[in-house]
N, C-alpha and C positions, 0 to 999 in steps of 0.2 A: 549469574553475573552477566548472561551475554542479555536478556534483555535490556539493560539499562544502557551495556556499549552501544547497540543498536539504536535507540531511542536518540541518542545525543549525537550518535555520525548522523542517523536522520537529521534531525532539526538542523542540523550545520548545512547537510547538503541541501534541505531545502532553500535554510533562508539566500545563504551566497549562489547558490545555484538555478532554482528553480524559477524563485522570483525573479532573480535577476535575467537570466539569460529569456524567459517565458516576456517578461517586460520590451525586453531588447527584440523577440521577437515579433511580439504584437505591434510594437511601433514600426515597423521595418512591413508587416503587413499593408498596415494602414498607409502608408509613404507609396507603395507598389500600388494601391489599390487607386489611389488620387494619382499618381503619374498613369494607372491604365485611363481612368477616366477624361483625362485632359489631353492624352496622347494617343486616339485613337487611328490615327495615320499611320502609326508604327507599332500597331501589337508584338510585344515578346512572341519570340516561339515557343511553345508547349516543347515538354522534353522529351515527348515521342518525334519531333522534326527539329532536333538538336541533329548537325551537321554532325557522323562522326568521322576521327581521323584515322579510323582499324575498318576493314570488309567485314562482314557478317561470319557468323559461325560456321553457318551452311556452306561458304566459300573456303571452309579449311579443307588442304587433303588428307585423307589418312591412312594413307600409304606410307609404310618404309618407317615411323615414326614408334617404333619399339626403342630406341635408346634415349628417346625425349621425354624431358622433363617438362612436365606442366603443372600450372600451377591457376587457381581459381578460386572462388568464392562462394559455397555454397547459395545464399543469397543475392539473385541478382543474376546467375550462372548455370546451375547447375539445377534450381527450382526455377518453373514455368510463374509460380505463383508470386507477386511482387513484395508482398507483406509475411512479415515471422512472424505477426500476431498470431494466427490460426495454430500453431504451433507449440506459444506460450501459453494460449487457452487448451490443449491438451497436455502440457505441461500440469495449469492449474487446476482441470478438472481430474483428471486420472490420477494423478500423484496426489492432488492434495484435499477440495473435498468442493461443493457444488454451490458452497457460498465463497471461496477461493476465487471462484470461475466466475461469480456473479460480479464479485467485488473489480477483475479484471473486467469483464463487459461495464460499466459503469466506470471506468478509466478512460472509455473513447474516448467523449468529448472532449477530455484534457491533453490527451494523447493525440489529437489532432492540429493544436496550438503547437504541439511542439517541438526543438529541432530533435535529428533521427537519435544524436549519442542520449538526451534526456530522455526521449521516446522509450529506447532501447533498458534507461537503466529504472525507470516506472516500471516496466513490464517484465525485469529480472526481481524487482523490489515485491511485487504482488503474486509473482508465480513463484518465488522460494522462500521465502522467508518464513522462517519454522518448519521448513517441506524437509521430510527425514534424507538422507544419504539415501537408503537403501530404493524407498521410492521412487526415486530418480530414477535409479540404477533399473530397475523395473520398467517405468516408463519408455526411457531411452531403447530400452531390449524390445521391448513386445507390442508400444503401441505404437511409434513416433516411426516405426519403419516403414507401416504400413503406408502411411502418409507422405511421405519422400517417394517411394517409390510412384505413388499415384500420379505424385508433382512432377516428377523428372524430366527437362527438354531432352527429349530422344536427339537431338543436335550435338547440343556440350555435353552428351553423355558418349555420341561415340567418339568424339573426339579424347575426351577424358581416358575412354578404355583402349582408343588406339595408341596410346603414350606408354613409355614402359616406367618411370618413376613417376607418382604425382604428391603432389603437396596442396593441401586448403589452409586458406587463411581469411577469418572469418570474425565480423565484432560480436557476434552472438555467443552466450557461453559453449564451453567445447563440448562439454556434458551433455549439451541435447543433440549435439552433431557425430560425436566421433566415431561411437558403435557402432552408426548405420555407414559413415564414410567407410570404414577401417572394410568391416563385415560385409558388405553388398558391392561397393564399390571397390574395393581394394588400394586404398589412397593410405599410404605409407604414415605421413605424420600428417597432422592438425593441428594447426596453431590458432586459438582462439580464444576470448577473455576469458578468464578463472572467475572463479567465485568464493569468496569465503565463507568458512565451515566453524561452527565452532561444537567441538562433539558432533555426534552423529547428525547435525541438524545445519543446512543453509539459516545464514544470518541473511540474505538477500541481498548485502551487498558486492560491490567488484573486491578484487584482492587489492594489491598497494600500486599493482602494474597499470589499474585498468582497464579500459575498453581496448582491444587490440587497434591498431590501426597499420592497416593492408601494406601500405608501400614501406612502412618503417620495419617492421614485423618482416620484409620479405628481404632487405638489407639487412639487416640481423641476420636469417638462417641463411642467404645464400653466400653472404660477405661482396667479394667482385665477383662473382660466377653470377650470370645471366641466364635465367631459366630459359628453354630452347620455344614454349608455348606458353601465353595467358591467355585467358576468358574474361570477361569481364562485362559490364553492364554499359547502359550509354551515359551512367553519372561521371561528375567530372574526378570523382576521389577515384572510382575505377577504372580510369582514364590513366591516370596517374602511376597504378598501380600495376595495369598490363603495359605501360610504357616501358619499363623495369626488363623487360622479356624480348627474346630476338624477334619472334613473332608474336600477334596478337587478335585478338577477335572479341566483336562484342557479340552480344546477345538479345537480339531486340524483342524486348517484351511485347510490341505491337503484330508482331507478325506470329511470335508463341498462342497469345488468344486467337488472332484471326487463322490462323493456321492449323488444321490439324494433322499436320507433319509433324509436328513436336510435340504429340503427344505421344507416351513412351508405352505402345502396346504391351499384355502382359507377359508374352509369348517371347520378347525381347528382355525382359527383366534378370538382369544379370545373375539372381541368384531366387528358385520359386518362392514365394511368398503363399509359406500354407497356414502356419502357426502366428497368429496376433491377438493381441488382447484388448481391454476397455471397452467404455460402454458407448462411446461416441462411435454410427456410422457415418457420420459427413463431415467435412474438413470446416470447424468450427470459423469461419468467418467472421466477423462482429456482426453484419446480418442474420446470419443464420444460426450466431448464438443466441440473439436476440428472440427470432422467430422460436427454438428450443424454448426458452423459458416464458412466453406467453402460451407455450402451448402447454408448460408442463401441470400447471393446475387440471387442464382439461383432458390431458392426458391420464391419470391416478385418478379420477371419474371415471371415464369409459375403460381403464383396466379393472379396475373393483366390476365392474359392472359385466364386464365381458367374462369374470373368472367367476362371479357369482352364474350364470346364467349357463356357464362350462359344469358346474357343479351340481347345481339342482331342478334344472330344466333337463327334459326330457332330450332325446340326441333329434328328432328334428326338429322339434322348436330351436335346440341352443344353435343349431345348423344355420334354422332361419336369421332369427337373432345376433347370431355371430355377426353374418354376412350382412345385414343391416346397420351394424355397427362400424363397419368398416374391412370386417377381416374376411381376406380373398382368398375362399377356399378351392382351390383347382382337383377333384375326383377324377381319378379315372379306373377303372376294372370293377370288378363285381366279388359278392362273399363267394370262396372257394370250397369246394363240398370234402367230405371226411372219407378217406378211404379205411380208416380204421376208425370206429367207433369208441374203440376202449382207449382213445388217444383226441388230442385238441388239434386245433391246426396252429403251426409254427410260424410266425409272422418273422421275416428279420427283415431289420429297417437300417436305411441310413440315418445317422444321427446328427440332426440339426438342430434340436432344443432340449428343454425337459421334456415340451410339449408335444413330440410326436406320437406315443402311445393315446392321447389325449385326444388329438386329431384322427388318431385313426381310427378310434373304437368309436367316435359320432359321425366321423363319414362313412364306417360300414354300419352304423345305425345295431349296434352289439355291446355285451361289457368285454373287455378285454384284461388281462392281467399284465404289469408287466415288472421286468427283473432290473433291477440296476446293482452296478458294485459301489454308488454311496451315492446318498441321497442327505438330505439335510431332513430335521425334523420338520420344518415349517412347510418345504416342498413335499412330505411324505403327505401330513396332514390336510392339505390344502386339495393334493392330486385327487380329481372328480372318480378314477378308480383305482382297482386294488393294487399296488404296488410291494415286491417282495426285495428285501436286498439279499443279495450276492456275499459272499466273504471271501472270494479268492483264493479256497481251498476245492481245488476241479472236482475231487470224489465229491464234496459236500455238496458244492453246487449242482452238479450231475443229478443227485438223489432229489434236491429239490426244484430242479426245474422237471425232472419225472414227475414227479408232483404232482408238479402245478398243472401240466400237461392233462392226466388222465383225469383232473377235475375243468379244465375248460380250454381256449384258446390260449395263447401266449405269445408274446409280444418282445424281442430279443434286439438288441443293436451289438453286434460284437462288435464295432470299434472301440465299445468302451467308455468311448468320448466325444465329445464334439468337435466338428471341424465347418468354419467359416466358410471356408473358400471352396473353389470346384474341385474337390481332392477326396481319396476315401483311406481312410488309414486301413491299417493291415486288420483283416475280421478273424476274431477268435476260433477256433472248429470245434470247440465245445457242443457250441449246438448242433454242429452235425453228426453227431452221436445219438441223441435222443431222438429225432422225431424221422418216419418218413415223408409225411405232409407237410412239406419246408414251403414256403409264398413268400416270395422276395417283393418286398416294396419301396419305391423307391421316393423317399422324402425328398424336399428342399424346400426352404424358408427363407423369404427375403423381407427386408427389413429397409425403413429410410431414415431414422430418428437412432434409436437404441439396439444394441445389440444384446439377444436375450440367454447369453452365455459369458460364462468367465471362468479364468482359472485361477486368481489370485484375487478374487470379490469375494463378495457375498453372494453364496449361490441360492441361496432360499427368495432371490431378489429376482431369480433369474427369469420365472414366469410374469412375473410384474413390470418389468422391463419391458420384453417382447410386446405383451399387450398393450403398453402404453405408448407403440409407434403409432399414428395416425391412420394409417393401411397396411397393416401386415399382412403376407398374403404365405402361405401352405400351397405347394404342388405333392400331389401325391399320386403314384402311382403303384396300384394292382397288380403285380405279372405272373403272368399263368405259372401253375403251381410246379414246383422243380419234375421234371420225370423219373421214376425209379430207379429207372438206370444212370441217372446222377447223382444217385445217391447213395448215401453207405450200406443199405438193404442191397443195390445194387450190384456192389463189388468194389466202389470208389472210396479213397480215405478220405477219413474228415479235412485234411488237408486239400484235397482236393475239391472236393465240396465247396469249404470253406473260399476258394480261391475263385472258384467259378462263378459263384455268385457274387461277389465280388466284384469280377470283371460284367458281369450280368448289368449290376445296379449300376455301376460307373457308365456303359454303355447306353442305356435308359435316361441318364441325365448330363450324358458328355460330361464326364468326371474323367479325371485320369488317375489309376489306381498309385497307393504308393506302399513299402513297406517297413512305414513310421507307426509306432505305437502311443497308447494313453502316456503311458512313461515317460517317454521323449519330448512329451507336447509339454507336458507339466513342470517336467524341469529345465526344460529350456522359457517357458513363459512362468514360472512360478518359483522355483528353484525347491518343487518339491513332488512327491507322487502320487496329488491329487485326491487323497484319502481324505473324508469328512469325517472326521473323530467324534466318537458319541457325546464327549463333553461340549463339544460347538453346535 
């Protein structure tokens, strides 16, 4: 039943809404466009040299202001970036699916014509409609943070955290805001437009309320009580709306770009940002969603072609080949020789993709084996060498990474899992049990297009991904082989082992160690323990 209610609020809202107000605003174009033409004595000012009647942000103090209330805008305030489209487009692409996202890019044009509330309720209309609850609820957590946080004006953010209550009041829905405000920033309540639900599923449109609107909205929750601080933008609505407040400040977008004092280092980031998800790594712009999907044909060619040539080319043709293609391989150190014969040499890696065993057994020009605790069939299949899975029983895996060991080389990542960001999660000491020829190496993989890991995707996608950035580039590094006496032959526990290297590898690539596991990354981005079940 809900799509037929949907179908008919549409056509209503279009016909009384869109035409009409889109009409009213094309005419009202063309009128501005013939008085610039006839009156060029007195050019309007542009709304970067709009007079304002509040000091800058940067001229707040923030001192002594732990019992002040402030209140702001995420849009306009609190993001560097002027547009929420980049936002709705990770909205549509991560929660909902890669023709959701197209269909929003192919919106510009119209979404250019129009005023901001129509603008705003197009692009609630094409990012949720049909888009599950839960999905949302996913996106919101694990990808849209990462995002905010990049945008943040380091200005209205220390003002924001010099405040002891604060409050957002915001016309975009609350759903793609509140997580990250509540969770990172610690903003007490959010008051922003709802959206209706019917069953587990957004109908795409507003509730009965509406779009919020900021100074109505801020008379409602404060009643006559006068917030002590606002933020706000140089528009005339958020003018209006830090007028409302004993103090006020705007925000000028012109001095955020030109400036890079407002940009919010990560070292300042109120709360670390290690765990994020989704396959977008740049903040989808309508350019550079654009740029994505002219390149994504050409992209699925040179991956098919770079995993063909990883698979059945020799390791330094596919070396060659690789690196002709685009992919920037960084070597450094050399094969490490065998103190015991009746034994392999014990590789343990940081973990940045499926593909670091992959990289590493063609940059030391060798086959290599390597262990995982779940791997997908398509990624088993596909993997140029031998791969063994794990079961997460220690006796069991013990016997068989012994194994694997006295029949060749072995290839191990106790993190378990992968990690994005400069961080190494807590390493297993499993392996420091088995072998005494341990050789720490030390991965990273950077990316400009896709990210070639997920916790809540398709993982068998995940090599396909990677490969299909334009320049993916592999550092790897060689580090001379642990000495004996760091090791458990030594007298050291696997604990300690395990930790040393650890702090080794993190050192080697300016990581900073942490002790978060697989478990905690999976069910805080996934809301499960990362298990690939034999029937998927």
């Amino acid at each position: 039943m809900v799509f037929p209610v949907v179908l008919h609020k549409l056509a209503d809202w279009v016909l009384y809404q869109v035409l009409a107000k889109t009409c009213y605003r094309a005419a009202r174009k063309m009128r501005n466009c013939g008085f610039l033409l006839s009156s060029n004595n007195n050019p309007p000012l542009k709304s970067s040299q709009q007079p304002s009647l509040f000091p800058s942000v940067s001229k707040c103090f923030l001192e002594g202001r732990g019992s002040d209330t402030l209140v702001c805008d995420i849009q306009g305030a609190l993001l560097r970036s002027q547009s929420f489209f980049p936002y709705f487009m990770l909205v549509a692409f991560e929660g909902g699916s890669i023709v959701r996202a197209f269909l929003l890019l192919l919106s510009c044009p119209i979404l250019w014509v129009l005023d901001y509330e129509l603008k705003l309720r197009v692009m609630i209309f094409i990012s949720f409609c049909g888009l599950k609850l839960k999905d949302m609820e996913t996106v919101s957590r694990a990808v849209l943070p990462k995002f905010y946080l990049e945008n943040l004006n380091l200005h209205a953010y220390e003002v924001l955290a010099s405040t002891g209550s604060k409050a957002v009041f915001t016309s975009v829905p609350r759903v793609m805001v509140e997580g990250f405000l509540k969770e990172y920033l610690g903003v007490a309540n959010v008051i922003g437009s709802e959206l209706h639900t019917y069953g587990h599923y957004y109908t795409g449109l507003l509730s009965e309320s509406g779009l919020v609107v900021k100074h109505r909205a801020l008379k409602e929750f404060f009643g006559d009580t006068k917030p002590d601080v606002g933020l706000g933008s140089l528009s005339l609505h958020d003018h209006l709306f830090i007028s409302l407040c004993k103090e006020a400040y705007v925000v000028n977008k012109e001095e955020s770009k030109s400036s890079t004092s407002s940009v919010m280092p990560r070292e300042k980031y109120p709360k670390p940002l290690i765990f994020h998800d989704g396959r977008l790594a740049f903040l989808p712009t309508p350019l550079a969603t654009l740029t994505m999907f002219m390149w994504l044909p050409f992209g699925i060619i040179i991956a098919i072609f770079r995993l063909l040539i990883g698979i059945y080319l020799p390791y330094k043709l596919a070396f060659l080949l690789g690196s002709w293609s685009g992919v920037n391989i960084q070597f450094k150190g050399c094969n490490p020789s065998r103190s015991n014969h009746q034994k392999g040499v014990l590789y343990v890696c940081t973990h940045r993709t499926l593909l670091d065993p992959v990289f590493l057994s063609t940059s030391l020009g060798k086959p290599l084996t390597a262990v995982t605790y779940s791997l997908s069939k398509m990624s088993e299949f596909i993997a140029p060498l031998k791969t063994v899975r794990l079961t997460r029983d220690r006796k069991q895996d013990g016997d068989t990474m012994q194994r694997l060991l006295s029949e060749g080389d072995l290839v191990v990542c106790p993190e378990g899992t992968t990690c994005r960001e400069p961080y190494l999660l807590r390493f297993s000491s499993l392996f420091a049990e088995l072998a005494d020829d341990i050789v720490p190496v030390a991965i990273n993989a950077q990316v400009s297009m896709f990210y070639g890991t997920t916790a809540s995707g398709l993982k068998c996608l995940d090599p396909i991904f990677f490969l299909m950035n334009p320049r993916p580039s592999y550092h790897l590094e060689v580090l001379p082989k642990l000495p004996r006496e760091l090791t458990c032959a030594g007298g050291k526990s696997s604990f300690e082992v395990a930790n040393y290297i650890q702090r080794t590898l993190a050192d080697a690539l300016g990581f900073e160690c942490t002790t978060l596991t697989r478990r905690e990354k999976y069910m805080m981005l996934a809301g499960n323990e990362g298990i690939v079940l034999e029937n998927n």
